[in-house]
C-alpha positions as a Markdown table, in Angstrom:
| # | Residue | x | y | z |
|---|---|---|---|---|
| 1 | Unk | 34.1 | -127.4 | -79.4 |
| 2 | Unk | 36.8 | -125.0 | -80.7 |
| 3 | Unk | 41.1 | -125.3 | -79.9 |
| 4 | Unk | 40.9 | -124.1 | -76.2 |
| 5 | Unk | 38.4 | -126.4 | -74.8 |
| 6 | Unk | 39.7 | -129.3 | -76.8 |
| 7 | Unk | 43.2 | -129.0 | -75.2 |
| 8 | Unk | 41.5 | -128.3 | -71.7 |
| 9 | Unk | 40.0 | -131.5 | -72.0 |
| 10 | Unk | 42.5 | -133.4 | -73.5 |
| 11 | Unk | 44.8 | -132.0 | -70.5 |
| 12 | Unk | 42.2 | -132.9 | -68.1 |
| 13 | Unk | 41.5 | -136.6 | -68.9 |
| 14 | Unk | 45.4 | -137.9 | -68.0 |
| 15 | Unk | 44.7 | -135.8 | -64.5 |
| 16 | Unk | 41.3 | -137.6 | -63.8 |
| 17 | Unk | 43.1 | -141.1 | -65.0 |
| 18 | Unk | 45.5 | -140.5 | -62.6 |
| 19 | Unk | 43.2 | -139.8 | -59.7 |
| 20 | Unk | 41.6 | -142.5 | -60.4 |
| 21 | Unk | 44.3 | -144.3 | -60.1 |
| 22 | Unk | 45.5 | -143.7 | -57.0 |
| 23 | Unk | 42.3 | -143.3 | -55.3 |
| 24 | Unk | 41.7 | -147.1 | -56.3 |
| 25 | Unk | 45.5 | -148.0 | -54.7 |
| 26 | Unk | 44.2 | -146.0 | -51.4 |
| 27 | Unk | 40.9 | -148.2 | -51.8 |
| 28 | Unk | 43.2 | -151.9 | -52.4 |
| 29 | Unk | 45.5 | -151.0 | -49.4 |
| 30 | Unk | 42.5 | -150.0 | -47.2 |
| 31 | Unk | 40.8 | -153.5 | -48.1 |
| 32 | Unk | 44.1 | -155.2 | -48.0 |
| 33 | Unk | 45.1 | -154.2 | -44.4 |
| 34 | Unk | 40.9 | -154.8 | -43.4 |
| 35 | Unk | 41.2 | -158.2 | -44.4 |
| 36 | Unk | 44.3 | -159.1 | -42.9 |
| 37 | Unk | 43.2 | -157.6 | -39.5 |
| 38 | Unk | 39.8 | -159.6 | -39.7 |
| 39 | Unk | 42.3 | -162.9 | -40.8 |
| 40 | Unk | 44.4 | -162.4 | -37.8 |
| 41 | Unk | 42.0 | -161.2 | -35.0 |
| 42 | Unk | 39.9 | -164.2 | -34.8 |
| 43 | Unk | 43.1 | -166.6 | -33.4 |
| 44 | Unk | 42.8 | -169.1 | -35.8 |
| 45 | Unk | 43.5 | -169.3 | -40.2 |
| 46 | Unk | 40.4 | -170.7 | -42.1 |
| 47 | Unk | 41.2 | -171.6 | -46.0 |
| 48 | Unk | 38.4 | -168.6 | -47.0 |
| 49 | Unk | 40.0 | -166.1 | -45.3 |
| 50 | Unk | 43.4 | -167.1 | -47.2 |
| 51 | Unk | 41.6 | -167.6 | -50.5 |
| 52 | Unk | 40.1 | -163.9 | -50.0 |
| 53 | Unk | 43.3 | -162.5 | -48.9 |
| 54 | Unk | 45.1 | -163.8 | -52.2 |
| 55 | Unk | 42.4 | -162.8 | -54.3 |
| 56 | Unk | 42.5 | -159.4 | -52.7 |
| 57 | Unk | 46.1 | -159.3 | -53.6 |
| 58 | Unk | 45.7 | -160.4 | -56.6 |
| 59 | Unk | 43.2 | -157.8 | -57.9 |
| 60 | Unk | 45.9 | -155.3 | -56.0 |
| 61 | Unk | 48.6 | -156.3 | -58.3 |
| 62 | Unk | 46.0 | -156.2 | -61.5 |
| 63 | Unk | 45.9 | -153.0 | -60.6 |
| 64 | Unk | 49.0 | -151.8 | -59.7 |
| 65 | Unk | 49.7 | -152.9 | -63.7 |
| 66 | Unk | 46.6 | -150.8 | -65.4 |
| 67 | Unk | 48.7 | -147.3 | -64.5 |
| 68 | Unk | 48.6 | -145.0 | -66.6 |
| 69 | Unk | 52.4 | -143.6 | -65.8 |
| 70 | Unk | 53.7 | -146.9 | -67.5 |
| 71 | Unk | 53.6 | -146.0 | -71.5 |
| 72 | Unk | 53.7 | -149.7 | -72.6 |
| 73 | Unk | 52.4 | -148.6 | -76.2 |
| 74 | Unk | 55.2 | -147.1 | -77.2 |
| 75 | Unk | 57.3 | -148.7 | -79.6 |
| 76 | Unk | 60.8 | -148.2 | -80.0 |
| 77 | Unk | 63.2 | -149.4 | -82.3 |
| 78 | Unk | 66.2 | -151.0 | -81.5 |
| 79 | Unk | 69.4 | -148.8 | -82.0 |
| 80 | Unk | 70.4 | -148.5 | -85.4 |
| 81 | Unk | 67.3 | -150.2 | -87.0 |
| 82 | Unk | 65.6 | -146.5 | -87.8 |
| 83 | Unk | 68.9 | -145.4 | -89.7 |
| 84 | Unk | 68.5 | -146.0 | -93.7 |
């Protein structure tokens, strides 16, 4: 691979990541609001249908905290520390 396809594909990866991403909240909402309706349509509350609700929500929240717009690696110093 030479200079120009390397930075293509290194600016191509955060784009896909992304996508991903958000295709897969579009995906937990869509599940989310099918297993409410299905919970709620029948009249009555069973504990499976809770349990699979929270789990759904659960996962949903997982999730929400892989993104990769959060930069959690980064370390930063506290003020002043850096200065010698």
């Amino acid at each position: 691979m030479n200079k120009q396809q390397n930075s293509e594909l290194s600016a191509f990866l955060p784009m896909l990541q992304k996508g991903i991403w958000v295709f897969g909240i579009l995906s937990w909402i869509f599940g989310l609001t099918d297993r409410s309706i299905a919970l709620l349509s029948d009249g009555y509350l069973s504990a499976i249908d809770i349990v699979q609700l929270f789990t759904a929500s659960f996962f949903f929240l997982s999730w929400l905290f892989l993104s990769p717009f959060l930069d959690l690696n980064s370390q930063r110093q506290p003020k002043g520390e850096g200065i010698q």
